[in-house]
C-alpha positions in Angstrom: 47.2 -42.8 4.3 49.0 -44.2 1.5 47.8 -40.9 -0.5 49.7 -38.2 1.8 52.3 -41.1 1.7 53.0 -40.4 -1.9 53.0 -36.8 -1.7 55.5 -36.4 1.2 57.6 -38.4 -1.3 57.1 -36.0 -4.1 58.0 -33.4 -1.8 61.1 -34.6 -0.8 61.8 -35.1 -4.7 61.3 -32.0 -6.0 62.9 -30.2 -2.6 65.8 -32.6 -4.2 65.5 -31.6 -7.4 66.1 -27.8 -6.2 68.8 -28.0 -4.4 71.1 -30.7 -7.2 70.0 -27.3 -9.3 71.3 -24.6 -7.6 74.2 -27.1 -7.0 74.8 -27.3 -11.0 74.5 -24.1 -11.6 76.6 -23.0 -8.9 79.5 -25.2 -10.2 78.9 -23.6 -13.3 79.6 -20.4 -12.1 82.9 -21.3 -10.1 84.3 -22.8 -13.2 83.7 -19.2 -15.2 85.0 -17.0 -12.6 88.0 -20.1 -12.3 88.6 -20.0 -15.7 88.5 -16.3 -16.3 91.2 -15.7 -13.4 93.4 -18.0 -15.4 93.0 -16.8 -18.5 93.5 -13.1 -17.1 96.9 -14.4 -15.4 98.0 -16.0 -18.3 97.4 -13.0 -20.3 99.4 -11.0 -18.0 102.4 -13.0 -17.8 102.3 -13.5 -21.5 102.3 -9.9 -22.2 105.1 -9.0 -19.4 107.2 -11.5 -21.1 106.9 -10.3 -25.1 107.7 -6.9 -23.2 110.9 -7.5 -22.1 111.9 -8.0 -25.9 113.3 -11.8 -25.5 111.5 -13.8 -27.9 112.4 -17.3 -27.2 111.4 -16.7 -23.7 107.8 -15.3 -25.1 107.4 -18.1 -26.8 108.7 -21.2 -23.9 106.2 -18.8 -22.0 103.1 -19.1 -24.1 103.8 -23.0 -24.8 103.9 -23.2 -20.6 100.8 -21.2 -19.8 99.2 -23.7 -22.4 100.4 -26.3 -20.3 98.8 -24.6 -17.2 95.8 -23.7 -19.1 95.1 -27.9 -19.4 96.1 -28.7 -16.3 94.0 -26.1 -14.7 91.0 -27.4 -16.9 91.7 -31.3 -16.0 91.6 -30.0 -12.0 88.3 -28.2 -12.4 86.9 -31.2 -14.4 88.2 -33.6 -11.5 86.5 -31.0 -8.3 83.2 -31.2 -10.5 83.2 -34.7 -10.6 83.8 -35.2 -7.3 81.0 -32.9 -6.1 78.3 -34.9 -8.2 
């Protein structure tokens, strides 16, 4: 008794085990596709900007997408931890 006992246990373990996985990995995943959309954005609006020939404004915008960048990266820290 005790023997099937300990294996149902070690079932439920490993089943466990599989799924806080797929859950890391998954996370993982979101925060690359997360980070690339922001990174392609910024890009974007950075490059539209130094376009239009106004420096100053280039450079308020890159120090702002920085900004965003960070905040962005604190947010997605924050959702990971909460999902642990």
């Amino acid at each position: 008794m005790e023997g099937k006992a300990a294996l149902k246990l070690l079932r439920y373990i490993l089943v466990f085990w599989r799924y806080y996985t797929m859950a890391k990995q998954a996370m993982n995943v979101a925060k690359g596709i997360g980070m690339g959309v922001l990174a392609g954005v910024t890009v974007a609006a950075i490059g539209t900007r130094a376009m239009s020939g106004n420096r100053k404004k280039a450079r308020v915008m890159k120090r702002n997408a920085g900004k965003a960048i960070h905040t962005v990266g604190n947010l997605i820290g924050d959702v990971e931890k909460m999902l642990k």
